[in-house]
C-alpha positions as CSV (number, residue, x, y, z in Angstrom):
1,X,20.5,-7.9,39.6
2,X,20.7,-5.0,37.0
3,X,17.5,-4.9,34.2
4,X,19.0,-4.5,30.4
5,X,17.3,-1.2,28.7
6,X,14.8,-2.3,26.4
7,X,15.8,-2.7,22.4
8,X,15.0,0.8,21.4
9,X,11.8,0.4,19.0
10,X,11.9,0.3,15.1
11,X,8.7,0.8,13.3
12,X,7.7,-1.1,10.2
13,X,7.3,1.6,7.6
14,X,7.1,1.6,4.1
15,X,8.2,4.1,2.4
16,X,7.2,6.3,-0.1
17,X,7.5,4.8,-3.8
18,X,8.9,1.8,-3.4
19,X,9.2,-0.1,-6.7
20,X,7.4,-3.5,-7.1
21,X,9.3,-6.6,-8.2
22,X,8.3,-7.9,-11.1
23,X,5.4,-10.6,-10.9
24,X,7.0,-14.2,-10.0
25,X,6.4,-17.4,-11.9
26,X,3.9,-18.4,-9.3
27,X,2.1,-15.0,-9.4
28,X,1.7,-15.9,-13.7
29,X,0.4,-18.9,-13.6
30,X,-2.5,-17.7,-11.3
31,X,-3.4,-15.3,-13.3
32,X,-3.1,-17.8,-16.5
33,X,-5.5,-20.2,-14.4
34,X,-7.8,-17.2,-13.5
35,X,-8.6,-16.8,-16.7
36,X,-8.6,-20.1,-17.7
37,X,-11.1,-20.4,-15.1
38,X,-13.1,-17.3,-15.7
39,X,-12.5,-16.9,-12.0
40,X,-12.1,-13.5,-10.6
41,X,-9.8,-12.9,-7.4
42,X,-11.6,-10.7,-4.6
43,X,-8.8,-9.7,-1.7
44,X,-9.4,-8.0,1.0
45,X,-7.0,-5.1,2.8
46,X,-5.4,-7.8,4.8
47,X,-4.1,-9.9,2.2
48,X,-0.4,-10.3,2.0
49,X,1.1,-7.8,-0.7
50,X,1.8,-10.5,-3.3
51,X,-1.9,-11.6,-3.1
52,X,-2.8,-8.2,-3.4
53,X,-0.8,-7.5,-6.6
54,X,-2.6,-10.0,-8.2
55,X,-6.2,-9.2,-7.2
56,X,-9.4,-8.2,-9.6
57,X,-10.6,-6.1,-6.8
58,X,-9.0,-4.9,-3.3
59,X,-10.7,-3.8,-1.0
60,X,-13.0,-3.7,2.8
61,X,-15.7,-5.6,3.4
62,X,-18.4,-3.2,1.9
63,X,-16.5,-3.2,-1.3
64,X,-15.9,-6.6,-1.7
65,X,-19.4,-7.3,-0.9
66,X,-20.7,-5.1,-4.0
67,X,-18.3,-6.7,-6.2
68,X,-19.5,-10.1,-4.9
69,X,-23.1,-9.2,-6.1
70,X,-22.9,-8.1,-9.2
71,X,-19.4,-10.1,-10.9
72,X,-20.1,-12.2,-13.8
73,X,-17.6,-14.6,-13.6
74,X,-18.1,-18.5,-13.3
75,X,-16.2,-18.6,-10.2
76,X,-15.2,-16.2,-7.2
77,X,-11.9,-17.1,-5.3
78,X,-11.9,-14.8,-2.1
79,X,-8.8,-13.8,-0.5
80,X,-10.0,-13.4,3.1
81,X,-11.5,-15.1,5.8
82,X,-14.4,-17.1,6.1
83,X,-17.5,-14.8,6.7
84,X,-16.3,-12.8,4.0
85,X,-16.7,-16.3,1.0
86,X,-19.9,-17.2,2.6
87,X,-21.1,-13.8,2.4
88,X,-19.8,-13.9,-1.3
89,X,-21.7,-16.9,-1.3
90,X,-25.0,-15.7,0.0
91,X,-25.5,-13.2,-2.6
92,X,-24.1,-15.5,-5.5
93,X,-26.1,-18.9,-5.4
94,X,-25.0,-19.9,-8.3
95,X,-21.9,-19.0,-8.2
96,X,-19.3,-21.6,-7.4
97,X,-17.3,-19.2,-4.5
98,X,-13.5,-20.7,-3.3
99,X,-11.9,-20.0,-0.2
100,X,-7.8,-21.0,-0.3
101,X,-7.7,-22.1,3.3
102,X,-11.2,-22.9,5.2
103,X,-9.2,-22.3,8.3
104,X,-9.2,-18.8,7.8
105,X,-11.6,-17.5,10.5
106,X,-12.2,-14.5,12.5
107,X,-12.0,-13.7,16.5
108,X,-14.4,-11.8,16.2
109,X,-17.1,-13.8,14.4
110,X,-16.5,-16.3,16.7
111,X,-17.5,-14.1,19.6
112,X,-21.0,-14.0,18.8
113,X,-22.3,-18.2,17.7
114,X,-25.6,-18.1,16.1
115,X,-27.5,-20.3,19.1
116,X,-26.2,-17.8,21.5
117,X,-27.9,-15.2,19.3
118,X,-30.8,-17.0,18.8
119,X,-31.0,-17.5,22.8
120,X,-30.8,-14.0,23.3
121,X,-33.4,-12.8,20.9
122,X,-36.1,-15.1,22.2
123,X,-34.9,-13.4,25.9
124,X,-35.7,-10.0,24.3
125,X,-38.0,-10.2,21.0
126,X,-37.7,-6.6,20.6
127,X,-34.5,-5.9,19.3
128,X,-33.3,-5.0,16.3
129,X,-30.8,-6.6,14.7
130,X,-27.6,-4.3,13.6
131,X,-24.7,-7.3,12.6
132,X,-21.3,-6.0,11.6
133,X,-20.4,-8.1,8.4
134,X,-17.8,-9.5,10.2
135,X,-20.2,-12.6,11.6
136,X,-21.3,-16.2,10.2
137,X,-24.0,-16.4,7.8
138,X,-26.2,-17.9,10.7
139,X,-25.4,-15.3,12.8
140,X,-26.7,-12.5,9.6
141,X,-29.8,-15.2,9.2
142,X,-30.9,-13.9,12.9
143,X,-30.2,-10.0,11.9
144,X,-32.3,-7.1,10.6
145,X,-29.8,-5.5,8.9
146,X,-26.1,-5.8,7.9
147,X,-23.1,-3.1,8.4
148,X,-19.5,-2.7,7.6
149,X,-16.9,0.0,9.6
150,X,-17.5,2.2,6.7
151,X,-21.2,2.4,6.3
152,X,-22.3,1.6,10.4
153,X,-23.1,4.7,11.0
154,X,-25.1,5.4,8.0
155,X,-27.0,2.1,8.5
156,X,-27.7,3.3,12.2
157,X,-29.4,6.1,11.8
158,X,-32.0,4.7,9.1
159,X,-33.1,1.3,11.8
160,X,-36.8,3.3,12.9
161,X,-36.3,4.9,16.1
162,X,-38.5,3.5,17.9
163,X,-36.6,0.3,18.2
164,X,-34.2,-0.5,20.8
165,X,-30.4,-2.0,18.8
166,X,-28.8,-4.9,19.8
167,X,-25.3,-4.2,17.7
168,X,-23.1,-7.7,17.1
169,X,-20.5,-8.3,17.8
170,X,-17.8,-5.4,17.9
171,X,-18.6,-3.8,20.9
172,X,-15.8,-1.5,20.0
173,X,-17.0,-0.5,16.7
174,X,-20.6,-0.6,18.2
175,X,-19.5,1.8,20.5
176,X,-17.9,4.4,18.3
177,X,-21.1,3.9,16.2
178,X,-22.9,5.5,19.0
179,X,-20.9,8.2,19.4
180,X,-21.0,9.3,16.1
181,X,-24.9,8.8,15.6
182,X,-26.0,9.8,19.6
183,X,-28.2,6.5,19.1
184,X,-27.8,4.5,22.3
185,X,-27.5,0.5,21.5
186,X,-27.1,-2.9,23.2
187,X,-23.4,-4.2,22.6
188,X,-22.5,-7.2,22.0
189,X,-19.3,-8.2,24.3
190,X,-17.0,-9.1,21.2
191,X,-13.7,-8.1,19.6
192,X,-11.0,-8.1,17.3
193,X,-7.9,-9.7,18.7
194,X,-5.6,-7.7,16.4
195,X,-7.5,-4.4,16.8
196,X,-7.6,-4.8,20.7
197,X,-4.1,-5.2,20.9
198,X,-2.7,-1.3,19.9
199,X,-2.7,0.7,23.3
200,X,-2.1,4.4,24.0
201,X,1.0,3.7,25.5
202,X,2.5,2.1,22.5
203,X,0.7,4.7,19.9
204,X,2.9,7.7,21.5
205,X,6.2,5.3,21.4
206,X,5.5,5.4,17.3
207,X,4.5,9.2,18.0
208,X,7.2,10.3,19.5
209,X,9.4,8.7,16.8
210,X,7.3,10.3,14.1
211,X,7.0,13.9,15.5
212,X,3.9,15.4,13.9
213,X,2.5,12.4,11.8
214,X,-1.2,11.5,12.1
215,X,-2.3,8.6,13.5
216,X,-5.2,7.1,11.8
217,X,-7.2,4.0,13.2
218,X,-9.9,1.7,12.8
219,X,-13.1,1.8,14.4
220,X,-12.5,-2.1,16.0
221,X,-9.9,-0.1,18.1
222,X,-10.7,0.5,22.1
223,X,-12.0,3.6,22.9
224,X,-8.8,5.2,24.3
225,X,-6.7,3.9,21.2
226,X,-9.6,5.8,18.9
227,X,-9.5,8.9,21.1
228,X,-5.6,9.3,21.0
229,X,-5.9,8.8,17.1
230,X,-6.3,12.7,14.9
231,X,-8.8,10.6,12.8
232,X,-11.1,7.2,12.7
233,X,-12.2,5.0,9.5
234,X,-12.7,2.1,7.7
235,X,-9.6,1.2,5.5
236,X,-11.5,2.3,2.8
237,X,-11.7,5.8,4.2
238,X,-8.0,5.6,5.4
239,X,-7.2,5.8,1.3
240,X,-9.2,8.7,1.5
241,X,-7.7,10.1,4.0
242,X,-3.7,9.9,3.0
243,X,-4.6,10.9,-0.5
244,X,-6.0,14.8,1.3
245,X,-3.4,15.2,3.8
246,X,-1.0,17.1,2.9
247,X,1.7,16.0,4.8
248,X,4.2,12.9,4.4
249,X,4.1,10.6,7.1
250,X,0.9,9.0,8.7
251,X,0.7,6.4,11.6
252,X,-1.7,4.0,10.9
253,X,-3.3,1.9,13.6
254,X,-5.0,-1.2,11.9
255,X,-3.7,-4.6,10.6
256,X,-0.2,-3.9,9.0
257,X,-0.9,-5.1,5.2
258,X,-2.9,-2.2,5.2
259,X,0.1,0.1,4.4
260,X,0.6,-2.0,1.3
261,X,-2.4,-1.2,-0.2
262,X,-1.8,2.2,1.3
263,X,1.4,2.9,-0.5
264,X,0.3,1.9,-3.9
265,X,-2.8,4.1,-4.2
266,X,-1.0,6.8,-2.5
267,X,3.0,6.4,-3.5
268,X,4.1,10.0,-2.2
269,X,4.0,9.5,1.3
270,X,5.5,7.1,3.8
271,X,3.1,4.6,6.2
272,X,4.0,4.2,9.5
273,X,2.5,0.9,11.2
274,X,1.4,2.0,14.8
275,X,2.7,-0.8,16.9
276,X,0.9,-3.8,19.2
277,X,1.6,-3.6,22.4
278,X,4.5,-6.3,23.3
279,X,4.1,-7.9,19.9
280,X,7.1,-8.2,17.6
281,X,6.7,-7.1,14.0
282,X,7.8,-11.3,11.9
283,X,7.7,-11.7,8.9
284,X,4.0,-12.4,8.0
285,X,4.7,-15.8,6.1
286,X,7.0,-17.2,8.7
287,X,6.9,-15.0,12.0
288,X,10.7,-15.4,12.4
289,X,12.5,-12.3,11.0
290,X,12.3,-8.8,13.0
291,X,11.2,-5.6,10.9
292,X,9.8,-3.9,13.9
293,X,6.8,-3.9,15.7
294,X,3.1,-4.5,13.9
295,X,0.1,-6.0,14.2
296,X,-0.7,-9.3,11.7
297,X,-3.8,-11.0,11.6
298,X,-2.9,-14.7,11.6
299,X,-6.4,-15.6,9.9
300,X,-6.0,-13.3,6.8
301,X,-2.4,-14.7,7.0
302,X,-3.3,-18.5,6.2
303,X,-4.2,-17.7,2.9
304,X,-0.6,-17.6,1.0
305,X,-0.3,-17.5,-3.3
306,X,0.7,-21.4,-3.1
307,X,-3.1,-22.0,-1.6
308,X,-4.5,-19.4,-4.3
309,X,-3.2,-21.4,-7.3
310,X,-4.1,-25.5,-5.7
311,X,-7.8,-23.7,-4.9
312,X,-8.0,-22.5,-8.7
313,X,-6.6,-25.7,-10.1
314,X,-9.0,-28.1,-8.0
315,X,-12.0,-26.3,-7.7
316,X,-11.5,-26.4,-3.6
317,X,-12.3,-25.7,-1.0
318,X,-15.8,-24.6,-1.6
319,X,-18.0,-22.7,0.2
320,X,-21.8,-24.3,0.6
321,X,-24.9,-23.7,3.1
322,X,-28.2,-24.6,3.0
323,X,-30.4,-23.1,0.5
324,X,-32.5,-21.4,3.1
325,X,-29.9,-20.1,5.3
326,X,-28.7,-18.6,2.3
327,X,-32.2,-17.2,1.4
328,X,-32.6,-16.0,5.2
329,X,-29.3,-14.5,5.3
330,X,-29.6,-12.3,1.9
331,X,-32.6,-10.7,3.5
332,X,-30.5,-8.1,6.2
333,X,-27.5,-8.5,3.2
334,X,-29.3,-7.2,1.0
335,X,-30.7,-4.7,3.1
336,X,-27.5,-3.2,3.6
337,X,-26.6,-2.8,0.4
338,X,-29.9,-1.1,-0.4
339,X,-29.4,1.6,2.1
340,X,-26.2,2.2,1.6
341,X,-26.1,3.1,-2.0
């Protein structure tokens, strides 16, 4: 019995200035009902491009989080996933803070529940706290202090050093944090599904297509996909980065709505999406046409424009806790944001 060769690979790229369609009848009417609403649209990185088009502010976590605290509009709608609209929540009380589809979770804040927290802070009292901001608001209630990928390392090196870390729950990013501070920390055994999934093997396939190109990743990457990357960042940071290279083409290794947001702050050069291993690039609304290989995230993916404008028109789904949740997870929030400015 004879093997057939492989389909030779095809990366999803997008290329430098590509035009934008004109804004749909759909995409209108959200933006008629935002302001109707005095409703403004937070979207995170992830988003698919047409939600992204549309949004007040895009962004990471950190940024979306500032803009959360200080907005003045009568209603938030956040494009994301769920930590992200409670955390919107938590430092907006009253605030009326939507979320298009409740089922948009995270892998990785489900890695770390808050009793299983809880359980291992009684175990060991004297830990500190450090909690990506990718976690439940029960799971920031039991923290010290709060962290994004951009900011970790910065929020690291202020905890006093005579405590011992316990850092939840990206033992990835946790790890790189240590690297970069020489602080040594507990890890928490947790993960990004999507982030977990690029491998070395399948970041020289793209390499070896793209002779030369940088690869940039994030942080939530394993440590052998972040040391065959020329450079690791937030997505923030990644902007940051196209916009001083100096060459055209960069390999980015992150979730592949990135290079959308990518490509229309820095239109010149051409994004190369470094590919999962053994995942075929669909089409993120449907999963059924092939554009190459990439890397979705199927949470960030439930929130689509049609669940955008039925949120703004109802007033649902809402995000609620209890008042002293709220109040107990503000405090490491907070705390966060204070040290970071």
């Amino acid at each position: 019995m004879t093997v057939a060769d492989p389909a030779p690979f095809r990366a999803f790229v997008v290329e430098p200035g590509e035009a934008e369609e004109p804004l749909s009848p759909l995409q209108e009417e959200i933006l008629a009902l935002k302001e109707e609403r005095n409703a403004v649209l937070l979207a995170h990185n992830y988003q698919v491009p047409e939600i992204q088009r549309i949004a007040d502010y895009l962004g990471d976590s950190l940024g979306l989080a500032y803009e959360a605290a200080r907005t003045e509009a009568d209603t938030i709608l956040f494009c994301g996933v769920h930590f992200m609209a409670e955390t919107a929540k938590i430092v907006n009380p009253g605030r009326t803070v939507l979320l298009p589809d409740l089922e948009a979770g995270c892998s990785l804040s489900d890695s770390c529940p808050p009793e299983k927290l809880a359980a291992y802070k009684e175990a060991h009292p004297e830990v500190y706290v450090v909690a990506y901001i990718n976690c439940s608001a029960g799971v920031k209630a039991l923290s010290d202090v709060i962290c994004t990928s951009g900011n970790a390392a910065r929020i690291v090196q202020q905890v006093p050093e005579d405590r011992e870390i316990l850092f939840v729950p990206d033992q990835n990013l946790g790890q790189w944090v240590s690297r970069q501070t020489g602080r040594e920390m507990r890890l928490w055994p947790g993960s990004c599904y999507v982030h977990v999934l690029f491998t070395v093997e399948s970041i020289a396939r793209v390499k070896a297509q793209y002779e030369g190109a940088p690869v940039v990743a994030h942080p939530e990457c394993t440590e052998a996909v972040r040391t065959a990357a020329d450079h690791v960042c937030s997505t923030e940071k990644m902007v940051a980065f196209a916009r001083e290279y100096p060459g055209e083409d960069i390999i980015v290794a992150t979730e592949t709505s990135m290079l959308h947001r990518l490509q229309r702050d820095v239109p010149e050069k051409r994004f190369i999406a470094a590919p999962a291993e053994r995942v075929a690039c669909g089409d993120y609304r449907t999963g059924t046409s092939d554009r190459g290989a990439c890397n979705y995230c199927r949470y960030m993916k439930r929130n689509t424009l049609e669940k955008v404008r039925d949120a703004l028109r109802s007033g649902q789904p809402e995000i609620s806790m209890a008042e002293e949740l709220r109040r107990q997870a503000e405090i490491p929030l907070q705390r966060m944001l204070a040290w970071s400015r």
